[in-house]
LOZAVO-48327 format. One record per residue (C-alpha): residue in one letter; x, y, z. Coordinates in steps of 0.02 Angstrom, whole numbers, padded with zeros to 5 digits, always signed. Example, Ala and Ser with C-alpha at 12.3 -4.5 7.8 and 13.67 -1.06 7.14 Angstrom:
a+00615-00225+00390
s+00684-00053+00357
This chain:
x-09905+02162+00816
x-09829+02256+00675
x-09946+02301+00542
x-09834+02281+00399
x-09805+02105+00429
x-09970+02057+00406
x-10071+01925+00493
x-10017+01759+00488
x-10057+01603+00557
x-09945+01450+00603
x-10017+01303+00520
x-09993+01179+00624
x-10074+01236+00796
x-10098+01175+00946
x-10294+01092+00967
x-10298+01230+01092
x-10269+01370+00978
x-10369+01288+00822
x-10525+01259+00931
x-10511+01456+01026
x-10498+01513+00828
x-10636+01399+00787
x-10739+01490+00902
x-10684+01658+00861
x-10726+01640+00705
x-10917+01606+00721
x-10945+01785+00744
x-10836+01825+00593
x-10876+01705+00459
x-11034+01644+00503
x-11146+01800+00552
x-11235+01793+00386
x-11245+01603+00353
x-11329+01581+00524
x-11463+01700+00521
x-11546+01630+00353
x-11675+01530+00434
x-11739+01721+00470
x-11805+01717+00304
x-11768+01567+00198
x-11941+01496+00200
x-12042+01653+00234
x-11963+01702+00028
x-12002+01521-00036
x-12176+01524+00025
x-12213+01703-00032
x-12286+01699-00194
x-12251+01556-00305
x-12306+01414-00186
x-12417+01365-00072
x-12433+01273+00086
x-12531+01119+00079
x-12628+01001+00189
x-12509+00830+00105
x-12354+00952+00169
x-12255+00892+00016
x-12235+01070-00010
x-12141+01096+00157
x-12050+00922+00157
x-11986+00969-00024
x-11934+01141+00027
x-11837+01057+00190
x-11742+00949+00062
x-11690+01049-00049
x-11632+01184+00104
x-11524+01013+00176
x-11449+00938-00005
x-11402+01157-00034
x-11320+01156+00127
x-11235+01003+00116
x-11185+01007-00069
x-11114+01168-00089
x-11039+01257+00103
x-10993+01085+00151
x-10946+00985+00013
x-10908+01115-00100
x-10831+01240+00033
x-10771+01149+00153
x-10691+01003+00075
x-10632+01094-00088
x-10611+01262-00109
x-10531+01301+00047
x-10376+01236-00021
x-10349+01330-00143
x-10285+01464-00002
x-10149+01574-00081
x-10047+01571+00065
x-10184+01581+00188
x-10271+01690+00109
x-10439+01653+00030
x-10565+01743-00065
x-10624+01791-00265
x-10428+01890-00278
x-10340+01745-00207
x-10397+01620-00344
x-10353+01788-00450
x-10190+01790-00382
x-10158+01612-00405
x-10203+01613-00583
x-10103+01758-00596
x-09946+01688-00532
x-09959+01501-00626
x-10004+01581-00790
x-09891+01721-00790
x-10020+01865-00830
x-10054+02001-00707
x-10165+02171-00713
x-10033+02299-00754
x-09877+02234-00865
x-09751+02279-00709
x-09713+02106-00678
x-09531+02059-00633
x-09421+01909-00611
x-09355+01982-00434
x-09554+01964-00400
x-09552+01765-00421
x-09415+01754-00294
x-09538+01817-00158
x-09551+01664-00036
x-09745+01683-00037
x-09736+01662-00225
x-09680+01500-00232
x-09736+01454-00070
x-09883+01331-00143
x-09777+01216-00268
x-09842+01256-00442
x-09700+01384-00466
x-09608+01468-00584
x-09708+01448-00739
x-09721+01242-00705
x-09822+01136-00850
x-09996+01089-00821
x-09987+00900-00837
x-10087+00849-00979
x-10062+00921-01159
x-10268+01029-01127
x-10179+01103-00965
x-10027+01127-01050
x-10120+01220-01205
x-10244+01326-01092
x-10096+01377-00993
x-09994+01452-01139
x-10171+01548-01234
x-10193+01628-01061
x-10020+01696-01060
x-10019+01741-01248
x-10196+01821-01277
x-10235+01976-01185
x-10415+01951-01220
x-10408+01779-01121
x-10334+01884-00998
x-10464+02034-00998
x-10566+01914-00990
x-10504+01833-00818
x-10485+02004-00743
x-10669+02033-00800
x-10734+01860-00739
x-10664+01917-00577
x-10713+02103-00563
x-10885+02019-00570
x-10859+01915-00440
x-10799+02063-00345
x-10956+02158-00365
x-11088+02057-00320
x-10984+02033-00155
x-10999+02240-00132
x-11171+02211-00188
x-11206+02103-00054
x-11130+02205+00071
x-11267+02315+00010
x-11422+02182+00035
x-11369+02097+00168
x-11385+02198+00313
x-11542+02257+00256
x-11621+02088+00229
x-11553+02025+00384
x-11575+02167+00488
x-11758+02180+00416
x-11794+01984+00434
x-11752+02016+00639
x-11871+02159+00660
x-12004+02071+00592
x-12031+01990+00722
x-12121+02140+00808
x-12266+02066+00700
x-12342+01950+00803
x-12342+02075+00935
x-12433+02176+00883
x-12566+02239+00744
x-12527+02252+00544
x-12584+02441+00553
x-12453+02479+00671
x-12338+02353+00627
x-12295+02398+00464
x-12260+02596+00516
x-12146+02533+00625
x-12025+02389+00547
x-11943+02516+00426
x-11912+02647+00551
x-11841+02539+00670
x-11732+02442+00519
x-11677+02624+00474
x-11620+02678+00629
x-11518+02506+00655
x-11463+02508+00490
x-11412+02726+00532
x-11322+02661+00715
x-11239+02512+00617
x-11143+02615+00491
x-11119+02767+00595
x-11009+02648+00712
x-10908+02588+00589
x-10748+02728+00596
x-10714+02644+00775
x-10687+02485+00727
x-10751+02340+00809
x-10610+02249+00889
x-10675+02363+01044
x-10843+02261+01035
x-10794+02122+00928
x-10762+01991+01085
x-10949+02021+01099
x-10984+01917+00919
x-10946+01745+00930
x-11054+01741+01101
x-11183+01807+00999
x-11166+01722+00873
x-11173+01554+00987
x-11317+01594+01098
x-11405+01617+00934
x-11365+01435+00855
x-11397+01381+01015
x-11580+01470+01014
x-11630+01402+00856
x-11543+01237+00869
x-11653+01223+01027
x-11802+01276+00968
x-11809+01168+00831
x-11777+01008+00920
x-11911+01047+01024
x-12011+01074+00880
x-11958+00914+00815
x-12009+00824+00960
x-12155+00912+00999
x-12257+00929+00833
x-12160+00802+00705
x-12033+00677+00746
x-12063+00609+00591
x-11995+00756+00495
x-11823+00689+00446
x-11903+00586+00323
x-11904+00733+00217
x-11720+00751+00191
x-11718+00605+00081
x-11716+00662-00093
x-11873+00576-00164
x-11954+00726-00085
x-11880+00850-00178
x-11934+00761-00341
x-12112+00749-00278
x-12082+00941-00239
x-12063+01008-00426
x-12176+00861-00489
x-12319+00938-00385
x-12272+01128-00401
x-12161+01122-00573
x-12156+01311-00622
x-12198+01376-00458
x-12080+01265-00368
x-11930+01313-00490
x-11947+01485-00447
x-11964+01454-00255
x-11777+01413-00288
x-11736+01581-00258
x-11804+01591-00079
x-11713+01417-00049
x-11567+01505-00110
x-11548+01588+00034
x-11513+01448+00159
x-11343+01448+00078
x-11297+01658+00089
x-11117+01698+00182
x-11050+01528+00146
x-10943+01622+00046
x-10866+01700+00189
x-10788+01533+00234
x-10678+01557+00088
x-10654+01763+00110
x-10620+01769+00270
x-10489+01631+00261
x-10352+01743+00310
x-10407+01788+00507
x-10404+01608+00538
x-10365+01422+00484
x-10424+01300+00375
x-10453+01183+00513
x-10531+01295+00617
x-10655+01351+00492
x-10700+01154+00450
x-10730+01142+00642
x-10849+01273+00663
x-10941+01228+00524
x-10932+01046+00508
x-10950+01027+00717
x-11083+01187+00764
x-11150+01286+00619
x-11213+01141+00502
x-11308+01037+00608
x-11390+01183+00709
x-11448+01254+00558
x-11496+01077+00495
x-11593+01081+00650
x-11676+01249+00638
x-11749+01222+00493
x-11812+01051+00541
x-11900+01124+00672
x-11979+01234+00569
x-12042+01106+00440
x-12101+01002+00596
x-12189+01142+00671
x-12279+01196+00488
x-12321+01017+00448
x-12431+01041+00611
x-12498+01214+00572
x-12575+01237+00397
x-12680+01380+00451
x-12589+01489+00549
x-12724+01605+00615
x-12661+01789+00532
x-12664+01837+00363
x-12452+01847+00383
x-12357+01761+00284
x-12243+01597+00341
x-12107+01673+00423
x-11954+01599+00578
x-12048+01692+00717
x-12219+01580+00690
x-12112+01415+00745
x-12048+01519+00915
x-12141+01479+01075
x-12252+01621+01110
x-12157+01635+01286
x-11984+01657+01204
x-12024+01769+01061
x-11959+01939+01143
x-11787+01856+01204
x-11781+01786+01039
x-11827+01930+00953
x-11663+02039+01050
x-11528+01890+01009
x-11591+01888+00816
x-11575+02049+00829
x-11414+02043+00887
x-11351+01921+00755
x-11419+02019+00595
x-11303+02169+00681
x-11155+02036+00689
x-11186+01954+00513
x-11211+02110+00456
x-11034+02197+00497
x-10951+02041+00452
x-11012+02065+00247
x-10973+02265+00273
x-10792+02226+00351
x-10759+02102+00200
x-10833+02234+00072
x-10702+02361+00145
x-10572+02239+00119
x-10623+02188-00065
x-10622+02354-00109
x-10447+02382-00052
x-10389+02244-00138
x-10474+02291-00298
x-10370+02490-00246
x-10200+02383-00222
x-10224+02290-00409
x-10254+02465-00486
x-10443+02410-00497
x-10527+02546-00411
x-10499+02740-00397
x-10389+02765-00230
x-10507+02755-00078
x-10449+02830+00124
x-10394+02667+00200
x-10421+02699+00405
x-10353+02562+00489
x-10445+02561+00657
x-10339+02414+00767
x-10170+02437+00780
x-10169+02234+00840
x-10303+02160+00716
x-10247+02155+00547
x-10393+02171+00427
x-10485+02283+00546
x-10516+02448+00429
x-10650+02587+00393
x-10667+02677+00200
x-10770+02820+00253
x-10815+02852+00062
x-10872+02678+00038
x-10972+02681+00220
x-11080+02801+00177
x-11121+02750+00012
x-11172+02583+00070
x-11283+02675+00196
x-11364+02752+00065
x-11380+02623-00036
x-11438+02493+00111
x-11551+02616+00174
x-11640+02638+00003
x-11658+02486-00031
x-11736+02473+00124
x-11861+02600+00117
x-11886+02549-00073
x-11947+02348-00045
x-12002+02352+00127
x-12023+02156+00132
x-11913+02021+00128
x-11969+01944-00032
x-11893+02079-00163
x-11730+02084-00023
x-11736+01912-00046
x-11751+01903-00243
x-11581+02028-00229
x-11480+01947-00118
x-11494+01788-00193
x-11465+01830-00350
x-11291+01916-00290
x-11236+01772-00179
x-11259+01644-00295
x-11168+01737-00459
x-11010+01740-00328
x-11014+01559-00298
x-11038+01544-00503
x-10897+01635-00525
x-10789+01540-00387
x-10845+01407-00480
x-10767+01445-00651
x-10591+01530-00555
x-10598+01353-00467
x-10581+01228-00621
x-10410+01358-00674
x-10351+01305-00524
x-10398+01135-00531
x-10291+01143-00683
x-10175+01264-00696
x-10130+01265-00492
x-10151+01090-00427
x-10081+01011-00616
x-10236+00897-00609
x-10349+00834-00761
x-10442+00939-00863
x-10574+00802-00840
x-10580+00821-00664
x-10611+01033-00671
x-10745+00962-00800
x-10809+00876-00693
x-10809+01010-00532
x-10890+01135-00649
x-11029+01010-00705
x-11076+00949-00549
x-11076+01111-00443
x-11096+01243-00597
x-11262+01112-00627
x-11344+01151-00458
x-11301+01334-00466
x-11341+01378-00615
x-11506+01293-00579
x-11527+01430-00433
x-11461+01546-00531
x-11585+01546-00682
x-11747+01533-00544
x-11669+01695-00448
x-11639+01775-00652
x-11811+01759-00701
x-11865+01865-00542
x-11752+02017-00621
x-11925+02135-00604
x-11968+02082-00441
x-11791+02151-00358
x-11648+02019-00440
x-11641+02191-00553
x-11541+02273-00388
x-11393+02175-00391
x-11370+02185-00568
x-11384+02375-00578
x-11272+02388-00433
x-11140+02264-00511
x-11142+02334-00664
x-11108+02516-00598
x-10972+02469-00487
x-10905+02350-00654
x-10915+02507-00747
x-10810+02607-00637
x-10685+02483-00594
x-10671+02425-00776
x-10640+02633-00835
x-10513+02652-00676
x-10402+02516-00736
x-10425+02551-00931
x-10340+02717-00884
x-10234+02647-00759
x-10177+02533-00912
x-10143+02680-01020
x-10063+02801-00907
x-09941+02665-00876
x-09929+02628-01061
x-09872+02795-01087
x-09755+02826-00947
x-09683+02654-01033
x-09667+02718-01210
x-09614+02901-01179
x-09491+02856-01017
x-09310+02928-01016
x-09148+02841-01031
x-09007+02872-00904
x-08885+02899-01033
x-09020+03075-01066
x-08991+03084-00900
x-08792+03086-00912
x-08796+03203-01039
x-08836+03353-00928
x-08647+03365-00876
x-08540+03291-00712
x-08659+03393-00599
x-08812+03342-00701
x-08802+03549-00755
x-08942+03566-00617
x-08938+03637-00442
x-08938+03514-00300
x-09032+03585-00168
x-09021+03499+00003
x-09131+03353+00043
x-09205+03178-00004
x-09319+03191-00156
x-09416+03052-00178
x-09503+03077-00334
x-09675+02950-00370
x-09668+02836-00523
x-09756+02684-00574
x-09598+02638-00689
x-09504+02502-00620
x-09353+02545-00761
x-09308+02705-00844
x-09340+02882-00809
x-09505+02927-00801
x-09556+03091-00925
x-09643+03148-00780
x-09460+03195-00722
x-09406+03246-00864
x-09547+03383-00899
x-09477+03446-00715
x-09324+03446-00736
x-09339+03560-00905
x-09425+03684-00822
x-09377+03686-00666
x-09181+03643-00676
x-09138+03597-00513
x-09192+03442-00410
x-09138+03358-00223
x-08932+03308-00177
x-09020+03139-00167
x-09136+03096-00286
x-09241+02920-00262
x-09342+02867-00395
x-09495+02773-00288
x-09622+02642-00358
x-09754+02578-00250
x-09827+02406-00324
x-09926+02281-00287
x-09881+02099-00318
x-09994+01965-00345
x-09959+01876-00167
x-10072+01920-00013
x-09914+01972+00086
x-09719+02019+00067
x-09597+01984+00194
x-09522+02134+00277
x-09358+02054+00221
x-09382+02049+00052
x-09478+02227+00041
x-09362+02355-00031
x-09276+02326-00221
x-09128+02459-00220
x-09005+02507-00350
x-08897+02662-00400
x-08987+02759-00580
x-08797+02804-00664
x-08620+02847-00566
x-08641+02807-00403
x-08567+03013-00367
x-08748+03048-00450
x-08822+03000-00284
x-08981+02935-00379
x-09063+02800-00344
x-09217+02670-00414
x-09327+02610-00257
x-09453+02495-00272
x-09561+02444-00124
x-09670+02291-00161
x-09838+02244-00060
x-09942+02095-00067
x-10127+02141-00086
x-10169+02127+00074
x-10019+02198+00148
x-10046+02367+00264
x-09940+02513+00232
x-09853+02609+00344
x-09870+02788+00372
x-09761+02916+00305
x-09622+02938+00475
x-09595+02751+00473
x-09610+02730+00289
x-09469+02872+00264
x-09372+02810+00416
x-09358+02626+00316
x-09327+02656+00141
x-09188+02808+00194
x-09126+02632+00296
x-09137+02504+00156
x-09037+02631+00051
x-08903+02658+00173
x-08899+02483+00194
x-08881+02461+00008
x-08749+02573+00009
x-08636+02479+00167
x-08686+02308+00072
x-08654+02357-00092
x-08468+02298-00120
x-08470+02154+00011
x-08628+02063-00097
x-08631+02106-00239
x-08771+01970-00272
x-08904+02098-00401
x-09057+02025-00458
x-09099+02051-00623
x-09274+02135-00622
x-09348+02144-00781
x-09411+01999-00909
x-09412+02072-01069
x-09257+02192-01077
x-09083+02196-00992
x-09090+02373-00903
x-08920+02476-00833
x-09035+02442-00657
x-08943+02310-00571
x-09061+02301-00408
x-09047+02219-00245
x-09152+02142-00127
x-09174+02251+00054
x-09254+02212+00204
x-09344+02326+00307
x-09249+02430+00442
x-09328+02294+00582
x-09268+02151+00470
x-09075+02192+00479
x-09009+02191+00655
x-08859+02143+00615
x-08829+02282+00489
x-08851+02463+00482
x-08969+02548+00584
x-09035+02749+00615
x-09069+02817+00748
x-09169+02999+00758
x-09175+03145+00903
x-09205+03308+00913
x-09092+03353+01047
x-08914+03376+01066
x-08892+03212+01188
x-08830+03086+01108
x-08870+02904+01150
x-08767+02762+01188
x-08713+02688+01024
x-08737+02501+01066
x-08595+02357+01067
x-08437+02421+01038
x-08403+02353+00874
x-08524+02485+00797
x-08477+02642+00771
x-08576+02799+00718
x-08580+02901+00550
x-08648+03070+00566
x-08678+03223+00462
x-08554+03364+00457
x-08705+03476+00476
x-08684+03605+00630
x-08848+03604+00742
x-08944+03508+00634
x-09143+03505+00651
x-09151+03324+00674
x-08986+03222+00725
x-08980+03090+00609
x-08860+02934+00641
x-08806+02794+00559
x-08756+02650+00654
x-08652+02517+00553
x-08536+02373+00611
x-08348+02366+00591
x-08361+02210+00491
x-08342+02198+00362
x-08249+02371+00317
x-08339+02505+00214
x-08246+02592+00054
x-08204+02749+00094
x-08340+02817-00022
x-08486+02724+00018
x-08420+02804+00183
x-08443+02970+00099
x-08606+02937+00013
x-08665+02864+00209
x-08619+03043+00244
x-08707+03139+00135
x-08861+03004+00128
x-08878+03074+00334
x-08847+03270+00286
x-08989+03245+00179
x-09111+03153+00284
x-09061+03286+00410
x-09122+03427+00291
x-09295+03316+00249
x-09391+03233+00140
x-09479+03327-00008
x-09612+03206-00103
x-09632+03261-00284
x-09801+03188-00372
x-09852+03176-00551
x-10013+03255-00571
x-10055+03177-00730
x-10208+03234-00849
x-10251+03088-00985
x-10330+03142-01158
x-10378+03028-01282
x-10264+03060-01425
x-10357+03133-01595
x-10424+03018-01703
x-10473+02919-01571
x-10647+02828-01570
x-10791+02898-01465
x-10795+02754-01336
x-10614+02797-01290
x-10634+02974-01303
x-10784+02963-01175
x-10699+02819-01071
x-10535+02918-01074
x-10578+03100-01059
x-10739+03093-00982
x-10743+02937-00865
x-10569+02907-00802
x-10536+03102-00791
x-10724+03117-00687
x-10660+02958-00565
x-10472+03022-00548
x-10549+03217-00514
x-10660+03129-00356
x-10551+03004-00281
x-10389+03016-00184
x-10212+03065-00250
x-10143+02912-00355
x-09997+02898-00218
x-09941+02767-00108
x-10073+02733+00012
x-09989+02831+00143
x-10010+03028+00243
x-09897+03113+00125
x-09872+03276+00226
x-09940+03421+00135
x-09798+03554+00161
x-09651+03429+00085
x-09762+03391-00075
x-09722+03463-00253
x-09839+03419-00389
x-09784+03418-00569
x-09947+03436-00666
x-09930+03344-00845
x-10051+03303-00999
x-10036+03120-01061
x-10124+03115-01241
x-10166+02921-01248
């Protein structure tokens, strides 16, 4: 499969091929949500209740777990949200993105109207700027696009979102990994036990992230037979403990019980909520990981497997407690208690097992976030490894891997029982489902052109029962819900000060940019040496002449016989077609040989490296050169102002068979050109390094100088590519207020020092890169 292309899925299947992803994606999506009953009712029964001899304690806490699990992952989930895919894609950016698109607003003002003829833009029906139905639609629609702040706002609303998902990579393989262990418990005494459930969490924890750089499609077959043996365990064990100690048990999923619940326990049972909470974490993922596989597939699993084996599980555990009031051992109520005594060490190795699988699903899906977040100009440029050349999605950010070791380890060694982990994880999970809430009701509106009353309607009903949980986790904020917050908050921090000066810098390349006519000036021959070679100089302008070029050009006064002006962007659409990839036009007289290139990429899109990356744009310009005359069908990029850029829509070199092609060697030999209606163009260069050949077709007939410019186009691939980088300093400009100064000079300049170069996301090689070092005063 070719990376570039991304991952997609026909939506209509065969059953065949929906029920093989349905099972594949058990040990993807639903690692985390199936290992709750680890710990769900060892954190409710911790502190703030107790069980009872009339068991309304335990029948209240059983229906409250089964209303959670059927109100929000399948009602909510399941039957809702997952259709608000943006093209498949699911997930906190894709609501983003979908907002993003309907309401015209995006995270950096580079935004054109070639962009909204991407087929993946108006692939979902509300497109091109469509009216909201009703007048409160209508009116939201056009504040959004008007008011920056509403806008700030939105980007805010979902940075949060963002990172409580990171923190939850962070708590959730501890408090999973930690909940397994604990089994060792009943095996053996509290002295030893509790010098040995860190350690061993630790060195799991250690193995876990040390893995990560190879990827796990090697082991990855081995997760949804985990996964499955494990629902099958506990779906097992607690029918037999429903049979066995309490057949009677379902009574207590009728609702009445949950009122006797808080009547009987009032303050204490409100904050039990929090340990309830938990039944529910990773049903997030069912949106997030919407990408790898289907809707349909993902409503199988759950609706078919998942739901009623945890439904199950934890009725076995009520069953079992209802029986045992005084469980002989000063431990607290925990999964393992409910496990025959015979199958406790098998059990024990699968939970195990599944707290490892759960566990790299929420650290694969933090990796992914955070490159999304990169891609939006949200977060300081990050290594991107991908580690499958056939799974798309499969990728390792060494940075970010290590830090989450840390920070998973400490947190670790820091609580050392589930009930703080607990407190943390659940106050992260459930401030993402708040927030998917709110993104949700834009949609409702803005996206599917329904009521206003009926978003009012989703956010009172499920915004009701989460903010519920939400408050009970709150008030815990001493007793570890502080984590999360601290965590978020950082991470908001960073990501808020990365695009603030990502916003500026762009600002300023926008205000101080060069004309062409400035450009024209210089004389016929520019008044500059040409030197040999393809310079491909690094802009985030997507019109004008960057002063970046400008500032080179003055003191160094000679620049590349073909000169491509490059911007990498992101658009807000998971994936691009290879087809509609490139945007090419000429910058002045075409004898100028400059060019404007922009390459767009949806935000989950995977870049090429730099050999095929070079090999297709030098392709898509040729190509724009042979198709120049016979289409002369431009696209008129920009909204705002009518630019002398007249741009035109390129495919990728795979993407145009039937039009010009290159070919590369190193030798002397020269292949067999193909059918004979093509014909070869080749550089006048003796012994060349690299033989560099064009192969065009016949038909239609090329001008005699876009023949020449062909020519001269493969004399200068021949003599390579030099990459020429701004390496920009930003200073808050005097006068400025303190905030900026430290946000500006301080912040952004600290984050931009310690990341990656702020280049395409590709191995530019070292010895063809020319830096042009620059002070922005902002």
């Amino acid at each position: 499969m070719d990376l570039e292309t991304g991952f997609h899925h026909v939506k209509k299947e065969s059953w065949r091929t929906v029920l093989t992803l349905a099972y594949q994606s058990l040990g993807v999506v639903y690692g985390d949500l199936s290992t709750s009953p680890l710990y769900v009712y060892k954190s409710t029964f911790d502190e703030d209740i107790h069980h009872s001899e009339t068991n309304e304690e335990i029948y209240g806490v059983l229906s409250f777990v089964f209303w959670t699990l059927t109100l929000v992952p399948l009602l909510k989930y399941v039957f809702i949200v997952l259709k608000a895919d943006d093209n498949g894609e699911g997930g906190t950016f894709a609501l983003y993105s979908l907002l993003c698109r309907h309401a015209r607003v995006n995270s950096l003002p580079n935004c054109q109207l070639a962009d909204e003829e991407l087929s993946e833009y108006k692939k979902d029906g509300g497109v091109n700027g469509l009216s909201p139905k009703s007048n409160l639609g209508s009116r939201l629609k056009s504040s959004l696009e008007k008011h920056r702040v509403l806008q700030r706002f939105l980007l805010v609303l979902a940075l949060i979102g963002t990172c409580m998902v990171i923190g939850d990579g962070i708590l959730t393989p501890a408090l999973s990994v930690f909940s397994a262990v604990s089994g060792l418990e009943l095996s053996m005494s509290k002295e030893h036990h509790k010098y040995v459930e860190v350690p061993v969490t630790c060195v799991i924890l250690i193995c876990l992230f040390a893995l990560q750089h190879y990827g796990t499609h090697r082991v990855g077959y081995l997760f949804a037979p985990v996964i499955l043996i494990w629902l099958l365990c506990i779906s097992s064990i607690g029918l037999y403990n429903i049979i066995y100690w309490n057949p009677h048990v379902y009574r207590a999923l009728s609702p009445y019980y949950m009122y006797k619940f808080l009547k009987k326990t009032q303050q204490g049972g409100w904050l039990s909520l929090g340990g309830i909470l938990l039944c529910i974490t990773g049903s997030e993922a069912m949106f997030a990981d919407l990408g790898h596989f289907s809707q349909l597939s993902i409503k199988i699993a759950f609706t078919s497997l998942v739901y009623p084996s945890l439904i199950l599980a934890y009725m076995g555990q009520a069953a079992y407690l209802s029986r045992h009031h005084n469980i002989e051992s000063d431990y607290q109520i925990g999964f393992y208690v409910s496990v025959p005594e015979k199958l406790r060490w098998p059990v024990l190795v699968i939970a195990i097992l599944a707290a490892v699988v759960g566990s790299q699903a929420i650290i694969t899906g933090t990796f992914s976030i955070i490159k999304q977040c990169s891609s939006l100009g949200c977060f300081p440029k990050v290594k991107i490894v991908h580690t499958s050349s056939k799974i798309h999605g499969q990728i390792y950010i060494p940075e970010i891997n290590w830090l989450l070791m840390v920070l998973c380890l400490a947190v670790t060694v820091g609580f050392r029982d589930t009930r703080r982990m607990g407190n943390a994880s659940g106050l992260a999970v459930i401030t993402v489902m708040l927030v998917t809430t709110c993104l949700m009701s834009l949609v409702i509106v803005l996206c599917w052109q329904k009521s206003v009353f009926l978003a009012i309607c989703f956010v009172f009903f499920f915004g009701t029962i989460e903010a519920l949980y939400f408050t009970a986790s709150l008030v815990k904020f001493l007793e570890g819900a502080w984590v999360p917050i601290a965590l978020s908050f950082i991470f908001l921090i960073v990501m808020c000060v990365w695009h603030y000066g990502t916003l500026k810098k762009y600002e300023f390349d926008v205000q101080n940019k060069v004309s062409v006519n400035w450009l024209l000036t210089l004389g016929p021959d520019l008044g500059i040496v040409r030197l040999r070679g393809i310079g491909l100089l690094h802009t985030e302008l997507v019109s004008g002449i960057p002063a970046i070029f400008s500032h080179f050009v003055t003191n160094f006064p000679a620049f590349h016989q073909v000169l491509v002006f490059l911007c990498i962007k992101s658009v807000p659409v998971p994936h691009v077609r290879p087809e509609e990839r490139f945007l090419v036009g000429h910058i002045g007289p075409r004898e100028c040989r400059l060019y404007r290139c922009i390459v767009r990429y949806g935000y989950r899109d995977v870049h090429k490296d730099d050999i095929e990356f070079e090999k297709d744009l030098v392709c898509s310009i040729a190509e724009f050169v042979r198709s120049e005359n016979s289409s002369p069908n431009y696209v008129k990029v920009d909204r705002e102002t009518d630019n002398d850029d007249k741009m035109k829509v390129v495919g990728a070199c795979s993407t145009h068979l039937d039009g010009i092609q290159m070919s590369e060697d190193d030798s002397d030999n020269i292949e067999e050109a193909g059918p004979s209606e093509l014909k070869e163009i080749q550089s006048p260069t003796i012994k060349p390094r690299k033989r560099v050949r064009f192969i065009v077709p016949e038909s239609p007939k090329i001008e005699s100088e876009s023949m020449e410019e062909l020519r001269e186009l493969t004399e200068a691939r021949e003599a390579g590519v030099a990459y020429i980088l701004g390496h920009t300093c930003l200073r808050a400009k005097q006068g400025s207020s303190l905030i900026k100064k430290l946000v500006i000079d301080f912040g952004y300049e600290f984050l931009r020092k310690n990341s990656r170069t702020s280049t395409l996301a590709l191995t530019v090689p070292h010895v063809s890169t020319l830096e042009v070092g620059m002070v922005y005063h902002v």
